[in-house]
N, C-alpha and C positions, 0 to 999 in steps of 0.2 A: 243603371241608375246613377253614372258617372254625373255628377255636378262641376262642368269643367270650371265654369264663370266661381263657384265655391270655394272650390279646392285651388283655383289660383291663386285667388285674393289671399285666402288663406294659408299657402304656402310663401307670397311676400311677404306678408307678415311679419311670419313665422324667422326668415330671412332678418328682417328688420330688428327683429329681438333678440336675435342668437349675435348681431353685432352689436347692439345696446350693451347686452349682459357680457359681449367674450371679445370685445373691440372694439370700442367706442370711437368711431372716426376712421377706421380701416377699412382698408381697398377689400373689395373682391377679385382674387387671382383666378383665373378660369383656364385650365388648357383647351384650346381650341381646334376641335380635329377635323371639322365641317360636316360633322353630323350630327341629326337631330338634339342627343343628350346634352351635347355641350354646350349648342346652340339655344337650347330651354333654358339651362341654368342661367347662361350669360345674361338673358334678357328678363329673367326672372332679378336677377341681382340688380338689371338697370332698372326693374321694376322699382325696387325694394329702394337702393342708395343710390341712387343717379346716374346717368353714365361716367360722370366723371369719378366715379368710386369705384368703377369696374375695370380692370385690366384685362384681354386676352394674350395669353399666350402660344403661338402657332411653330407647332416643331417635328418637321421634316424630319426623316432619316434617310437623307440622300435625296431621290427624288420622288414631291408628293404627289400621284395624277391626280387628286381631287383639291389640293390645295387652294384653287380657286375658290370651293366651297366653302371654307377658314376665311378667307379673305372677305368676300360678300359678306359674311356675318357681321364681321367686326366694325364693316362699312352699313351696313345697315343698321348696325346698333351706335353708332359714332363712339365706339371706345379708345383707348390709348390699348396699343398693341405690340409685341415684340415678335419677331420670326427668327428663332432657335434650332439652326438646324442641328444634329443631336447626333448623325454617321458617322464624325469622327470621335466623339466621346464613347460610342457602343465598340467601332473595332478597335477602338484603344483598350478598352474593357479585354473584348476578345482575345486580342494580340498581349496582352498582358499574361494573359493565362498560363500555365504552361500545359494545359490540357482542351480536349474538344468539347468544348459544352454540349448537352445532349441536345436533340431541336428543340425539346419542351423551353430547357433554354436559354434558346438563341430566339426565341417567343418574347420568353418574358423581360428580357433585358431589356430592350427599349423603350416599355411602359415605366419601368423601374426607374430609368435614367433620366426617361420625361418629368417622371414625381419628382426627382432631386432638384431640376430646372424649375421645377414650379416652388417649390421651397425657397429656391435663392431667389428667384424674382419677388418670391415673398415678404420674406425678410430683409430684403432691400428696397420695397416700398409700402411698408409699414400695412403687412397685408395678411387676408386667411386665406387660405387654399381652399375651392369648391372641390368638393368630390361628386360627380357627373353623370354615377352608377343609376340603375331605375331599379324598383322592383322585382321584375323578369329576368333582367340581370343579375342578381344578388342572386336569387330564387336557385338561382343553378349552377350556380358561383362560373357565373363568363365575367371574371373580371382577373386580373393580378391583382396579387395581394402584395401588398407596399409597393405598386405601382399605381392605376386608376380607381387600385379600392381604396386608396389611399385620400387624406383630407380633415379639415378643419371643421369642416359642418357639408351635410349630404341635404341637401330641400325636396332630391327626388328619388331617398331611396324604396318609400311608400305608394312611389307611382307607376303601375304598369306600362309596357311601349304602349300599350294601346291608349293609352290614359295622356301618356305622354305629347302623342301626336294631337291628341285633342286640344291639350295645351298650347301647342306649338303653334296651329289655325288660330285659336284664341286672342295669342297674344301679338298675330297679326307677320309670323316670319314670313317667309319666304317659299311658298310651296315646295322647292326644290329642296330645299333644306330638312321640312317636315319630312316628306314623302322618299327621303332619301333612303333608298336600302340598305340596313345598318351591315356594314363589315368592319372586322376588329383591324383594319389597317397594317396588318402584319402579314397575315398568308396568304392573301391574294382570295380570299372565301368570302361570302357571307356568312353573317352567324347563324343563319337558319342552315345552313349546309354543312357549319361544322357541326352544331348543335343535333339536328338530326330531327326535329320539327320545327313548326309555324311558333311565332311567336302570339298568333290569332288562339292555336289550341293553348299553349301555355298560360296564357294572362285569363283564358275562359275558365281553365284549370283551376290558376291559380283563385279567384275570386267565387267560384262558384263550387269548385272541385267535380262538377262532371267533366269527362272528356270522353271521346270516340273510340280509340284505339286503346285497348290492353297494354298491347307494349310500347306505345309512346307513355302513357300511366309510368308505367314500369321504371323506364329511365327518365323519366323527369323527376320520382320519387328517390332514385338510386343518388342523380348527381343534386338534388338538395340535401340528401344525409349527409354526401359527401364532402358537401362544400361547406357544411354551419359552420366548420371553425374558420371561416372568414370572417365571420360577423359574429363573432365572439370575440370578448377580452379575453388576451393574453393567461393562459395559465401562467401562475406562477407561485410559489414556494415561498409561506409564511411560517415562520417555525411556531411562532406566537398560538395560530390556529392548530396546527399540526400537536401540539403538544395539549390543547385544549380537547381534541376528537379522543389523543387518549388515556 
């Protein structure tokens, strides 16, 4: 009962207003990876404030195979764009160390390093950071945190992939782009193959809560517990409270 034509407009909006009330006259920064999410946000934001309000920013690590996919977008969308490639900031990182980071990460470093790049481009032209995550995403925490879960305002973390793509036809991309098979651009996988089901059972799951499989239920259930303190504020230590409890 997705209302895609609804839920669009309604997400520009929403867009429109979170820059009224949190930026009056500032850019939309968007890291641009050539896959569907990013590719949603960007042209949801040119929906929202213009193209000339939206920035992408495209950042290699070393060499992109899909990077043409980055590029299309930004040409499709006629935005101002920068290409950051980010390999020698991570093995500087690296070679820095005086220890072997574990794979988990040598994973997460370059989402991380990417956020920093999008920050400076930020702050240097008078701008908020999109955060790019979806629904399905969040749902099972497939994202780094203070990397790509990171950002100024999320327009689509309410929206399933499946939801997402609906959008993406809507709002008139690039089929190549929609129908892209999403990979986390780091290991060489898909996220249904690291993840370990369909993003089809997930988003069914998630909106309706029937699925097929016992233990697909199971671990989808396991890595949502898992993952809520993503998308939770920060704990943190008030004495004011603390002394008030006792």
């Amino acid at each position: 009962m997705f209302d895609v034509k609804a839920v669009t407009n309604e997400c520009i909006e929403w867009i429109r207003n979170f820059f009224e009330e949190n930026g009056k006259g500032c850019n939309a920064v968007v890291g641009i990876s050539g896959g569907k999410d990013s590719s949603i946000v960007a042209n949801l934001c040119v929906e929202a404030l213009g193209k000339d309000r939206v920035i992408g920013v495209l950042m290699p690590c070393g060499v992109q195979s899909d990077i043409d996919m980055a590029k299309l977008l930004v040409e499709h969308l006629g935005i101002k764009h920068y290409i950051v490639n980010i390999e020698e900031a991570v093995n500087g990182v690296k070679n820095a160390l005086p220890f072997e980071l574990t794979a988990q990460s040598k994973t997460n470093l370059p989402p991380r390093i990417r956020m920093s790049v999008l920050y400076a481009v930020s702050q240097s032209h008078n701008g908020r950071v999109a955060n790019t995550c979806n629904l399905s995403e969040d749902w099972v925490g497939y994202s780094t945190r203070y990397g790509d879960a990171a950002g100024d305002f999320s327009p689509c973390a309410g929206i399933t992939v499946t939801e997402m793509r609906q959008i993406g036809k809507y709002l008139g991309l690039p089929s190549v782009l929609v129908e892209k098979v999403p990979t986390d651009g780091l290991c060489g996988k898909t996220d249904e193959e690291n993840l370990g089901f369909t993003y089809e059972s997930l988003d069914k799951y998630i909106r309706t809560g029937e699925i097929d499989n016992d233990e697909t239920k199971a671990k989808i259930d396991r890595l949502h517990k898992m993952n809520l303190f993503k998308l939770q504020v920060m704990p943190s230590f008030n004495p004011e409270i603390e002394k008030a409890i006792d």
